[in-house]
N, CA, C and O atoms as CSV, one atom per row, in Angstrom:
chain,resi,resn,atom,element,x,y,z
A,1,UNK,N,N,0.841,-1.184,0.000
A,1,UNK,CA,C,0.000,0.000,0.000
A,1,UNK,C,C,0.880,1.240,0.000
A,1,UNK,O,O,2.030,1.205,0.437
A,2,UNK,N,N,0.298,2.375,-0.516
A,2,UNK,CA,C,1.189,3.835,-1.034
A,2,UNK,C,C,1.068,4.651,0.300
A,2,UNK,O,O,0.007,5.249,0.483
A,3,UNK,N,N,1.874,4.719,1.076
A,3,UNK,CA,C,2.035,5.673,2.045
A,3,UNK,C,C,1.485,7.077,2.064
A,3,UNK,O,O,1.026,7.415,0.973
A,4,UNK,N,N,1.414,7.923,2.956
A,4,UNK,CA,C,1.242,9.430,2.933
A,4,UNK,C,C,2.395,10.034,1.836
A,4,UNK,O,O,2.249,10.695,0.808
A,5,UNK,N,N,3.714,9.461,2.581
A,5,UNK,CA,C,5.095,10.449,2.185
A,5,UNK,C,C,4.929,10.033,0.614
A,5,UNK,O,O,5.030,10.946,-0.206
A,6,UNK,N,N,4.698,8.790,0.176
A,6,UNK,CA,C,4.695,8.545,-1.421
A,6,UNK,C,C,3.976,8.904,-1.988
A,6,UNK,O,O,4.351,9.091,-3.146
A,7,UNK,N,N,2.665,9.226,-1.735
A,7,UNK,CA,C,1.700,9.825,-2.523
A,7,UNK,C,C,1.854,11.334,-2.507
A,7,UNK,O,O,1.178,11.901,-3.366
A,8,UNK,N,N,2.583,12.106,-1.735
A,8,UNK,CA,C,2.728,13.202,-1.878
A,8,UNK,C,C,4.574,13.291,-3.019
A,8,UNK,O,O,4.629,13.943,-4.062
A,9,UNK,N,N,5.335,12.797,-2.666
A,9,UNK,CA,C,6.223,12.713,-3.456
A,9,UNK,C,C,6.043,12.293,-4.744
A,9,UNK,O,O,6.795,12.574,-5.676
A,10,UNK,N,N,4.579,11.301,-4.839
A,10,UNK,CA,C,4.554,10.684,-6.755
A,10,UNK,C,C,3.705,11.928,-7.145
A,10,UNK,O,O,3.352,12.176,-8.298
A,11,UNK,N,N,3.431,12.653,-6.091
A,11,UNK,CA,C,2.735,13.621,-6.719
A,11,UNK,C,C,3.137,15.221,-7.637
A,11,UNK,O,O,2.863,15.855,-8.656
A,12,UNK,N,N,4.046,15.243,-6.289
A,12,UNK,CA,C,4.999,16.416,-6.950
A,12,UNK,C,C,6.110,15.879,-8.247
A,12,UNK,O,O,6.292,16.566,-9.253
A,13,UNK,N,N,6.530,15.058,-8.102
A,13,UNK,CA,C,7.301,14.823,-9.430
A,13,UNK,C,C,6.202,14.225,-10.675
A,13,UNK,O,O,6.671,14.301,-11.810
A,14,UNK,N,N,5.569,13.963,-10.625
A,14,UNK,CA,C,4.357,13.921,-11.803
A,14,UNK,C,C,3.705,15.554,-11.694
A,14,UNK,O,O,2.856,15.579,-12.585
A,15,UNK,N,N,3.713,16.254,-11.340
A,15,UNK,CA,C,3.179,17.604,-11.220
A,15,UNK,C,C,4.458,18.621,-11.861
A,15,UNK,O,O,4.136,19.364,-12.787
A,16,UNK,N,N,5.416,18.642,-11.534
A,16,UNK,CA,C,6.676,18.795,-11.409
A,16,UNK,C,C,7.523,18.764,-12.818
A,16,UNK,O,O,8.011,19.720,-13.420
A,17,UNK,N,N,7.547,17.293,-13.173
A,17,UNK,CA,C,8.636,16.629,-13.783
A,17,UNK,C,C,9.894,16.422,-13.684
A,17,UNK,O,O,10.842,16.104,-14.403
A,18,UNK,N,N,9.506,16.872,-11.824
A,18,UNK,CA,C,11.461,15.845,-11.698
A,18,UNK,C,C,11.097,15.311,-10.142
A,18,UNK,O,O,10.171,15.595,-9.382
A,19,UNK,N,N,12.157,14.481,-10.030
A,19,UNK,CA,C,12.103,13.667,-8.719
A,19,UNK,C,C,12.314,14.390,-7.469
A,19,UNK,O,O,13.015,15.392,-7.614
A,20,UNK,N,N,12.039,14.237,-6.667
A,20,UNK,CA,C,12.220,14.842,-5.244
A,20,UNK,C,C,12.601,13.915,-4.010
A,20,UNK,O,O,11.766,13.059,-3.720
A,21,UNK,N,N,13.745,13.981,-3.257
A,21,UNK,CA,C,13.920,13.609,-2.434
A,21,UNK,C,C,13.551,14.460,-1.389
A,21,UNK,O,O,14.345,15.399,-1.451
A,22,UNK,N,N,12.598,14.683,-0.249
A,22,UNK,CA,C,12.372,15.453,0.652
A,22,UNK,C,C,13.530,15.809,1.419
A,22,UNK,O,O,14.279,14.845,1.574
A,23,UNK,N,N,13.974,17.003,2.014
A,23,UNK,CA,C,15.101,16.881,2.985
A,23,UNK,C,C,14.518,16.922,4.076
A,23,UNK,O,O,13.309,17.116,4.208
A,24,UNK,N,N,15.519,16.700,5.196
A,24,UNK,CA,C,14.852,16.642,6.556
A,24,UNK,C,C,13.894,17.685,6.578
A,24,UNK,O,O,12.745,17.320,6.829
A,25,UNK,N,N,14.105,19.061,6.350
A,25,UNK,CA,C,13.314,20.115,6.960
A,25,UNK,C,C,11.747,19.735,6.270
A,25,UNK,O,O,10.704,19.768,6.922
A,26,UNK,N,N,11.842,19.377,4.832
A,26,UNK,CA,C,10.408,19.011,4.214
A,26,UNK,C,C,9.778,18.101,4.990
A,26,UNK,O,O,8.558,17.958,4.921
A,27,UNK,N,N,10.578,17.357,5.849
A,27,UNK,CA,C,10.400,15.755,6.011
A,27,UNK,C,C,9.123,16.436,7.710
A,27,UNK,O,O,8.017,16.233,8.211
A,28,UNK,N,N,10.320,17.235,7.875
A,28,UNK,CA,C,9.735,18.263,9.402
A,28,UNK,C,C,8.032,18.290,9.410
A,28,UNK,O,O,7.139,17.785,10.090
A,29,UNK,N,N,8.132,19.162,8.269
A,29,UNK,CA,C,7.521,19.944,7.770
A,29,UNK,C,C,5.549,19.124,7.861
A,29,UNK,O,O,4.497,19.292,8.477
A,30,UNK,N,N,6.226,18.116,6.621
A,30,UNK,CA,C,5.412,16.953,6.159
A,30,UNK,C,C,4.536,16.325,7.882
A,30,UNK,O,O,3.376,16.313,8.293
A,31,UNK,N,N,5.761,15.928,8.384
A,31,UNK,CA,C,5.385,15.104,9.442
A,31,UNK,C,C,4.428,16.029,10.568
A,31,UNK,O,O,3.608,15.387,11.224
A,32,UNK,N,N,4.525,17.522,10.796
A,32,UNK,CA,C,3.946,17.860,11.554
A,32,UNK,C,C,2.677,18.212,11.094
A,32,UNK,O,O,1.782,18.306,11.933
A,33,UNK,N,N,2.363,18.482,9.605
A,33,UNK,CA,C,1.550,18.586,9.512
A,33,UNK,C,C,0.361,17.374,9.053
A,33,UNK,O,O,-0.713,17.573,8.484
A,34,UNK,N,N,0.846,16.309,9.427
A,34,UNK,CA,C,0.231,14.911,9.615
A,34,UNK,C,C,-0.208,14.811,10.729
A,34,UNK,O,O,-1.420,14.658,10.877
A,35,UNK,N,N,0.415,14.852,11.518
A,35,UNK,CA,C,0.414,14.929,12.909
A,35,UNK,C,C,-0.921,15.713,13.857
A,35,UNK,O,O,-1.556,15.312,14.833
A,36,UNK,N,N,-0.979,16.929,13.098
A,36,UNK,CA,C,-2.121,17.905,13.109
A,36,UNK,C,C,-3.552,17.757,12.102
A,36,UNK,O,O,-4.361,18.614,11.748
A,37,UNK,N,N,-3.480,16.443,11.852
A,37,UNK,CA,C,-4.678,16.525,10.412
A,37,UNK,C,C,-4.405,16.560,9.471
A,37,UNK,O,O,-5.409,16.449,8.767
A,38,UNK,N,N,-3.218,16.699,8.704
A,38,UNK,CA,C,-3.446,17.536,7.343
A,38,UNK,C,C,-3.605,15.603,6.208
A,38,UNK,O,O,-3.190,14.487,6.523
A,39,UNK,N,N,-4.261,16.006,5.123
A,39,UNK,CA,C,-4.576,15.074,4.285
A,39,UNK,C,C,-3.090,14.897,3.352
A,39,UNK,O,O,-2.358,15.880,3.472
A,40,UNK,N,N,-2.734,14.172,2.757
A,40,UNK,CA,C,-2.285,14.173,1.471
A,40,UNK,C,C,-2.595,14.823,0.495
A,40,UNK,O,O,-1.764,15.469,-0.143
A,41,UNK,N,N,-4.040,14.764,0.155
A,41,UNK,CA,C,-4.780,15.484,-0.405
A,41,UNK,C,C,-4.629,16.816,-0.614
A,41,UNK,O,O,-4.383,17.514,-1.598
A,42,UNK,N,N,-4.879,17.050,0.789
A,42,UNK,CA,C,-4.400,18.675,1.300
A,42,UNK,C,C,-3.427,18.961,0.588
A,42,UNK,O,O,-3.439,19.664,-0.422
A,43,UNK,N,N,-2.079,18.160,1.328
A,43,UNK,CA,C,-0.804,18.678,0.670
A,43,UNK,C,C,-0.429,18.637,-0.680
A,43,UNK,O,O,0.577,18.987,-1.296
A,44,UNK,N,N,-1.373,18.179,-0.945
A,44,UNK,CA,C,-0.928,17.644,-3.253
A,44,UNK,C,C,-1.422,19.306,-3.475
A,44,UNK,O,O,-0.689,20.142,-4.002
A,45,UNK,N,N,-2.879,19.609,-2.938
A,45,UNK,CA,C,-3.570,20.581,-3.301
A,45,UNK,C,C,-2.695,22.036,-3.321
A,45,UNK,O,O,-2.476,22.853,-4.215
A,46,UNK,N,N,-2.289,21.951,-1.836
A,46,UNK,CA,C,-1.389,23.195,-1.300
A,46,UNK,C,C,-0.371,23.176,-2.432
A,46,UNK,O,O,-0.309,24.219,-3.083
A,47,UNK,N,N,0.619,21.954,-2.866
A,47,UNK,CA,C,1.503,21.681,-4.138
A,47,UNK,C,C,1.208,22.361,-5.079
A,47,UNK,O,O,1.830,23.381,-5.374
A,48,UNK,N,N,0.232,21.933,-5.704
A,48,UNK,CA,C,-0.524,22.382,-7.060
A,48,UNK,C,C,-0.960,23.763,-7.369
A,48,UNK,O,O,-1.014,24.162,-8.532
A,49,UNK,N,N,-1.275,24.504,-6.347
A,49,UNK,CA,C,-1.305,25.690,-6.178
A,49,UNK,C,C,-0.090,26.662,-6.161
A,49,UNK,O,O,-0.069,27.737,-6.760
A,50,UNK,N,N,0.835,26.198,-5.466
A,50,UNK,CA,C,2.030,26.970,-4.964
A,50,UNK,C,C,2.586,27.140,-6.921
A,50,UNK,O,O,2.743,28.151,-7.606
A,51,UNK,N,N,2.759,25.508,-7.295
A,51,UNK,CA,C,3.386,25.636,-8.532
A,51,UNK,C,C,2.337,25.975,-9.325
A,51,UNK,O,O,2.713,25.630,-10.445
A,52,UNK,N,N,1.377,26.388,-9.414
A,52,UNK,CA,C,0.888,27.087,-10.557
A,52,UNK,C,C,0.455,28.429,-10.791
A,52,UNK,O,O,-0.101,28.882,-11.792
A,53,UNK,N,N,0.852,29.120,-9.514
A,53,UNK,CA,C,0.983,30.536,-9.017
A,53,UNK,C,C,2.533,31.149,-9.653
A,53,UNK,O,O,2.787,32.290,-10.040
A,54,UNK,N,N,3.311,30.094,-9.601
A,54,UNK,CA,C,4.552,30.246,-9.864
A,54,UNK,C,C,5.103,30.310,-11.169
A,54,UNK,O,O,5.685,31.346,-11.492
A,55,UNK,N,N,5.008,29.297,-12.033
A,55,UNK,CA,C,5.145,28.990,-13.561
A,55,UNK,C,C,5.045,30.430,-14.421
A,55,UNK,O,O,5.997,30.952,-15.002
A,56,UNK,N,N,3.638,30.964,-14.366
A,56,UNK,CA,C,3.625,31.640,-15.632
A,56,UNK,C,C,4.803,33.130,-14.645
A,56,UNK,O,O,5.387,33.754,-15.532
A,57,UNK,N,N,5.041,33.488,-13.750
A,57,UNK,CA,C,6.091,34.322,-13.049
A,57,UNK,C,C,7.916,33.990,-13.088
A,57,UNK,O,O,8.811,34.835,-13.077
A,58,UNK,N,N,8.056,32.421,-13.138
A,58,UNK,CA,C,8.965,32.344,-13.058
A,58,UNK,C,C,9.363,30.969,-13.885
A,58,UNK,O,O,8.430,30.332,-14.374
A,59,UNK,N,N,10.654,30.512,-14.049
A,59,UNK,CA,C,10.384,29.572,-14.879
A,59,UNK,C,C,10.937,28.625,-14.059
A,59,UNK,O,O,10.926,27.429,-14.347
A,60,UNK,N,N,11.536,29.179,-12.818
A,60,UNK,CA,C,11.715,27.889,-11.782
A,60,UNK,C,C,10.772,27.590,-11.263
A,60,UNK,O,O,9.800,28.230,-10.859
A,61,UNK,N,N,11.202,25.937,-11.251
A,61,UNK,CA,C,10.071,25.197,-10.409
A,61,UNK,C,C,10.564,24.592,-9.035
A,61,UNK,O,O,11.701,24.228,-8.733
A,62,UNK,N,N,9.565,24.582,-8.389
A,62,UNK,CA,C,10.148,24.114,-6.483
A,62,UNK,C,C,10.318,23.311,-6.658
A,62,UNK,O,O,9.839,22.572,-7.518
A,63,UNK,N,N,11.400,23.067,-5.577
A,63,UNK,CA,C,11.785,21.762,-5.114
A,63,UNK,C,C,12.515,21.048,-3.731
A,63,UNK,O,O,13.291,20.158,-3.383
A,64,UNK,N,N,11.528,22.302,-3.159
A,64,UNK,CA,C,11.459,22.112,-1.543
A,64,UNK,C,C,10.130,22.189,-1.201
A,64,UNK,O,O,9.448,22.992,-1.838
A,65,UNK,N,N,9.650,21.589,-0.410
A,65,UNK,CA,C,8.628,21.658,0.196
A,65,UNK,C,C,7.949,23.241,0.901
A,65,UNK,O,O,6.949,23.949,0.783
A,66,UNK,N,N,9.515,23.188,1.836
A,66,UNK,CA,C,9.431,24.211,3.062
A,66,UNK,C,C,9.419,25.077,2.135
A,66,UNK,O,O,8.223,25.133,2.421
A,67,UNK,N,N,9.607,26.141,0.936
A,67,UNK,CA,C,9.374,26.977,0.071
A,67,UNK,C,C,8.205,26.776,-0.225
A,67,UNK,O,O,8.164,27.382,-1.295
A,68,UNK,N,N,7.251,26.389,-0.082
A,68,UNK,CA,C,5.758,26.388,-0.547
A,68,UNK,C,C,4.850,26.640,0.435
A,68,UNK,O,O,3.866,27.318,0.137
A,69,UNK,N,N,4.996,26.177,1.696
A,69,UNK,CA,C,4.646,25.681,3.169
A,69,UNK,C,C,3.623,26.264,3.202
A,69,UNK,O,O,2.629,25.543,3.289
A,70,UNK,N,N,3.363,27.978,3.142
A,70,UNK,CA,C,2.156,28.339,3.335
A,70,UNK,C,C,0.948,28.009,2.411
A,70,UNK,O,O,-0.216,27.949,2.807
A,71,UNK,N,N,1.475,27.745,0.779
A,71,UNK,CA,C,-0.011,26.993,0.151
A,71,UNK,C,C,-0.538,25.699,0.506
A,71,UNK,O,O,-1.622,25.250,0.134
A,72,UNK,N,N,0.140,25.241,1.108
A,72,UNK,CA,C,-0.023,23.814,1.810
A,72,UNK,C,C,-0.690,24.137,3.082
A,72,UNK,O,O,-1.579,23.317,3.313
A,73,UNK,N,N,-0.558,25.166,4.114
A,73,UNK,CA,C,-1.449,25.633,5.225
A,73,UNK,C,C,-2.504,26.015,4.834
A,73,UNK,O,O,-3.509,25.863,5.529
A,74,UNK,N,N,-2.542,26.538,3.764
A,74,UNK,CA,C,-3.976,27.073,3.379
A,74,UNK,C,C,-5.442,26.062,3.063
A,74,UNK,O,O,-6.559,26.002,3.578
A,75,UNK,N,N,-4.580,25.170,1.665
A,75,UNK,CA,C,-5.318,24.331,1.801
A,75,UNK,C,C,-5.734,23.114,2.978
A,75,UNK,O,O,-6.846,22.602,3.115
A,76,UNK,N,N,-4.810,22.899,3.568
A,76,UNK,CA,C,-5.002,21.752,4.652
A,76,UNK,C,C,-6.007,22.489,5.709
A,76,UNK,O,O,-6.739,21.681,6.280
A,77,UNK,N,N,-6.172,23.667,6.039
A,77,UNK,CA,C,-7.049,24.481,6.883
A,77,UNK,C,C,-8.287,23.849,5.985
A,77,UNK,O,O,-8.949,22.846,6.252
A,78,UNK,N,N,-8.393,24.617,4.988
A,78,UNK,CA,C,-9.652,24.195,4.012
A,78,UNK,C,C,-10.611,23.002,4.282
A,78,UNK,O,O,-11.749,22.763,4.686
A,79,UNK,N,N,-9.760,22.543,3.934
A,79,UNK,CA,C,-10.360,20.692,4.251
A,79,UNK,C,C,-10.620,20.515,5.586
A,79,UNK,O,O,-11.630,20.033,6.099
A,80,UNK,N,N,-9.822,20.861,6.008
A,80,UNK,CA,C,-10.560,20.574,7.616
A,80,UNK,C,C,-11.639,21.416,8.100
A,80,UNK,O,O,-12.551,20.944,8.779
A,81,UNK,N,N,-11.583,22.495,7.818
A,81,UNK,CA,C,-13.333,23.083,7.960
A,81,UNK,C,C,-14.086,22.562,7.178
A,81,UNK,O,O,-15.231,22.625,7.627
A,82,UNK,N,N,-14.031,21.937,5.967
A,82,UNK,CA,C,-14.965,21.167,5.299
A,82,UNK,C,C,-15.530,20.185,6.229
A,82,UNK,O,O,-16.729,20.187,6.510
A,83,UNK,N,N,-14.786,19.442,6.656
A,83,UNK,CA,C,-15.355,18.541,8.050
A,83,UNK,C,C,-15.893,18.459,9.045
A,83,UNK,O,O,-15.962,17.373,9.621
């Protein structure tokens, strides 16, 4: 079965188009906000957002987590008031 950490990692590099190894601080990051509720879901969402706010501005693409962190708070709030 596909873990939290893998489904968010197959996510960003299929979103992306490159691989990601989380570093500790993402890993931080990831884990506390598991810890507190947050979905996968959430975090693909918060992902998807961050990089598509970004693209047509810049032509780098992330590849840290902790550089995104707050579209990932946003949405993970989201969802949980949905509930």
């Amino acid at each position: 079965m596909i873990g939290f950490f893998d489904i968010i990692q197959a996510y960003f590099t299929k979103l992306t188009g490159r691989f990601v190894m989380f570093s500790g601080r993402d890993m931080a990051l990831l884990e506390g906000w598991r810890a507190r509720g947050a979905t996968a879901v959430a975090i693909c969402r918060g992902i998807r957002d961050a990089v598509m706010h970004m693209v047509p501005r810049t032509a780098v693409i992330v590849i840290q987590i902790n550089a995104i962190r707050e579209d990932i708070r946003q949405q993970s709030r989201q969802l949980q008031e949905l509930r």
